[in-house]
C-alpha positions, -999 to +999 in steps of 0.1 A: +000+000+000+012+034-008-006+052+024+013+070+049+013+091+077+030+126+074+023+153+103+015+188+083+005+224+087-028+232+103-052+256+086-087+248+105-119+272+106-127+258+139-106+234+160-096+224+194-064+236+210-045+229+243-016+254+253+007+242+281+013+275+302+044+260+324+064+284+343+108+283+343+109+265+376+083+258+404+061+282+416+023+287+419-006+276+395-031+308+402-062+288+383-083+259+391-096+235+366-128+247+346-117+287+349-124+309+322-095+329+308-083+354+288-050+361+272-039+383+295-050+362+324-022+355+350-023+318+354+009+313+373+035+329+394+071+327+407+100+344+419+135+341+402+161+343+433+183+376+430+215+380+420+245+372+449+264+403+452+300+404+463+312+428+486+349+423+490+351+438+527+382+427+539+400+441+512+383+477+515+391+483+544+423+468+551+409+447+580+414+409+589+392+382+576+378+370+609+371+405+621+340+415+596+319+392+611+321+412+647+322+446+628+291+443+604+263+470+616+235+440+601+231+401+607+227+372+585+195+373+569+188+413+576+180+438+550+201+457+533+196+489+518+214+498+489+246+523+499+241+517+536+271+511+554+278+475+561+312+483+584+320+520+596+363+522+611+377+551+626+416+556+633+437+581+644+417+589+676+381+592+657+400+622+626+397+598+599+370+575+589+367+542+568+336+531+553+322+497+536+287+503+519+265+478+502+262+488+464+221+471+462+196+462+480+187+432+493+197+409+523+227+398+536+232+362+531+265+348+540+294+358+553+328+339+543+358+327+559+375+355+535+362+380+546+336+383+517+299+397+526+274+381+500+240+398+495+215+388+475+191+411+456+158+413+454+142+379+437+123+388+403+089+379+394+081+357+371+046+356+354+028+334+329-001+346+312-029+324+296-022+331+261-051+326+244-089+333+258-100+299+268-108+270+300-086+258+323-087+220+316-058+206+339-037+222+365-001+212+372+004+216+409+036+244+415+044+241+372+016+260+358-016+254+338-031+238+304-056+263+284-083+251+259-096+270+233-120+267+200-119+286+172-091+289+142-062+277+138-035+286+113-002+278+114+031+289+095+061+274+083+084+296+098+080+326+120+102+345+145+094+368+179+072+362+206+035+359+216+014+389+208-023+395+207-044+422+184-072+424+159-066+411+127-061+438+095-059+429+058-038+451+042-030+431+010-053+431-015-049+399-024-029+369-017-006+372-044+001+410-033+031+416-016+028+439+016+049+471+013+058+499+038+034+526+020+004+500+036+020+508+074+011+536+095+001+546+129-036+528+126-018+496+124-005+498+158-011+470+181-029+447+147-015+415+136-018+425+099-018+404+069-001+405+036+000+381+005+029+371-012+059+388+004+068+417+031+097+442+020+128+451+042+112+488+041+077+474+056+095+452+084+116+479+097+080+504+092+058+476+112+081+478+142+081+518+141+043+515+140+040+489+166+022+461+152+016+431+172+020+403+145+027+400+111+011+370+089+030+366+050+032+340+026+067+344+023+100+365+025+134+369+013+159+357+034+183+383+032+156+412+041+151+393+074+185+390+085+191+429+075+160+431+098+174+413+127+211+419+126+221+384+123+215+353+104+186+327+120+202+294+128+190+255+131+180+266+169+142+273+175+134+309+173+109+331+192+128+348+215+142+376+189+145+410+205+120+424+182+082+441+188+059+421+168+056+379+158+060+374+123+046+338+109+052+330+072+032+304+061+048+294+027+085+293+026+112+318+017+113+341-016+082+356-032+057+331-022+017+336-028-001+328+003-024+300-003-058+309-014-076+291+019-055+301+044-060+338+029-093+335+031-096+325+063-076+353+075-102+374+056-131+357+071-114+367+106-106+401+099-115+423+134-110+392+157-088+393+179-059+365+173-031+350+196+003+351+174+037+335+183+067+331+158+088+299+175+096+273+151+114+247+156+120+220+129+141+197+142+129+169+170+101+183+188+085+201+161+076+238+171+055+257+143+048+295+145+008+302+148-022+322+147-050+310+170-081+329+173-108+318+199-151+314+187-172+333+210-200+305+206-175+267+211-191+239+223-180+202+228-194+195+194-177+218+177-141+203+187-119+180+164-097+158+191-071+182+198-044+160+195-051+156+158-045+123+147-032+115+113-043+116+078-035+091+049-014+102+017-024+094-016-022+100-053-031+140-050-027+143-016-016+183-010+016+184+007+043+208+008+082+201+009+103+207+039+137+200+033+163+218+007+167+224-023+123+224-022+118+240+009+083+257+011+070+247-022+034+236-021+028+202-046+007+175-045+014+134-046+023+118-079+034+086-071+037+065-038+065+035-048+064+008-028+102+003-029+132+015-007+155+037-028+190+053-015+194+091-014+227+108-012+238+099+023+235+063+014+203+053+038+178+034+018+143+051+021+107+054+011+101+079-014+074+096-031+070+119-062+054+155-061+042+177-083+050+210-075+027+244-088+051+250-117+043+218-130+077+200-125+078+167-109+104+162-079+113+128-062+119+136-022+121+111+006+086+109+024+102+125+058+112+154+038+074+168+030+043+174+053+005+169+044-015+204+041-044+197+068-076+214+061 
């Protein structure tokens, strides 16, 4: 049989979705099981322990190791405020004055044999929000929380920067249209907006002056990102770029026109307000950047099993290519051979042939493409 099962991209009008909201390291889950939420809904809390600051005492002042201990004004485990003084010494019958001050606050936490005061600063909070609007379906005691959510679901082939909400905009007039900076201005601001085929250098660097939330594109050239981020994206997953707005490309790299459903979709969406992250990751543990956007009227029947669960390939199955030199090209199945054949590296595989839009036909290994779920 020539069947297989290939995980793809998602494009779904109205699906089930779980988001893991898990905190750094343990803490406090702030919402019981069945709670409504919305995005910006704190759902757990913790505190990231301060930095240990060095004060180098005995060495100041010129004093023996085993004295500070007797001479500090505070105890272990006091507070310290930043610039008070931690040892005051006066010589030459009271004339002349030596002083040790703490350079932050926070509380003194060890003194060592050295004559070293440590003081650790303030701990940090740490919050994680919900995400997307949603129910509380399972709480994971001191980790954090799992969100569920119906409505659509979109995702990308690659994206970068980190979760954003905002209303969806369509700026492009089509999806073959490429989105340019003369489409950007200050109404934008705080929109995921969507374009067709391509976004320019120019209208990357004018989304971030005009503070949009998320950008969705069918493709871009790889050169205008890196100009736009200052560095080249490596085989690591992304998401955590210093920049103000999620950008999720949903067809590959180059010139790409989005494809026609997925536009529409966006289209049909237009004024809702959408949860957008850019992390991919391709490797193990496949991370894909996405748009999620919540129904106002879910129920249980509306839900396909959020896990998924698989599709079959066949002759015309639509899949697109994942893997060099084809990366991002859309195609469809041509052929499913039964037989192993050996690529370049020697392995012996199972292969398939696809179709791609310009008509050519490509043989690939079958772990090198991904089914197009509708």
């Amino acid at each position: 049989m020539g069947t297989a099962y290939t995980p793809g991209l998602k494009v779904s009008a109205k699906t089930a979705v779980r988001k893991v909201r898990r905190l750094p390291l343990k803490g406090q889950a702030l919402a019981e099981v069945g709670s409504r939420v919305e995005s910006d809904t704190v759902v757990a809390r913790t505190e990231l322990p301060g930095i240990l600051q060095t004060v180098k005492v005995s060495e100041t002042l010129g004093i023996e190791p085993g004295e500070v201990e007797k001479l500090l004004k505070k105890k272990v485990g006091e507070a310290v405020a930043k610039e008070e003084s931690l040892i005051e010494i006066r010589s030459f019958f009271g004339l002349f004055k030596s002083e040790c001050k703490s350079p932050v606050e926070g509380t003194l936490e060890i003194v060592t044999p050295t004559g070293h005061v440590g003081i650790r600063q303030k701990p940090s909070p740490v919050e994680v929000k919900a995400y997307v609007r949603g129910t509380v379906v399972e709480v994971m005691a001191g980790e954090g929380v799992v969100v569920e959510t119906v409505g659509a679901f979109i995702q990308g082939i690659f994206g970068v920067g980190g979760e954003h909400q905002g209303r969806i905009r369509m700026l492009a007039a089509g999806p073959d249209r490429p989105l340019t900076e003369d489409l950007l201005d200050e109404s934008c601001r705080g929109q995921v907006v969507v374009g067709g085929s391509a976004i320019t250098g120019g209208a990357l660097r004018k989304a971030a002056q005009a503070g949009v939330a998320g950008i969705v594109i069918g493709g871009i050239v790889d050169k205008d990102l890196i100009d736009f981020l200052g560095y080249d994206i490596g085989v690591a997953i992304t998401g955590h770029e210093n920049i103000p707005f999620a950008l999720i490309v949903t067809e590959g790299f180059g010139a790409i026109q989005m494809a026609e459903r997925t536009f529409r979709l966006l289209k049909s969406l237009e004024g809702r307000t959408a949860s957008v992250h850019g992390a991919t990751q391709i490797r193990a543990g496949v991370i894909r950047p996405e748009i999620i956007v919540p129904t106002e009227d879910a129920s249980p029947d509306d839900r396909d099993a959020a896990s998924g669960g698989g599709q079959q390939m066949d002759i015309g199955t639509p899949i697109r290519l994942i893997r060099e030199p084809y990366f991002g090209m859309l195609a469809a199945v041509a052929a499913l051979p039964p037989e192993l054949a050996a690529i370049p590296s020697g392995a012996l595989v199972r292969i398939l042939e696809a179709r791609l839009e310009n008509g050519q036909t490509v043989t690939v290994p079958r772990a090198n493409v991904e089914i197009i779920e509708a």
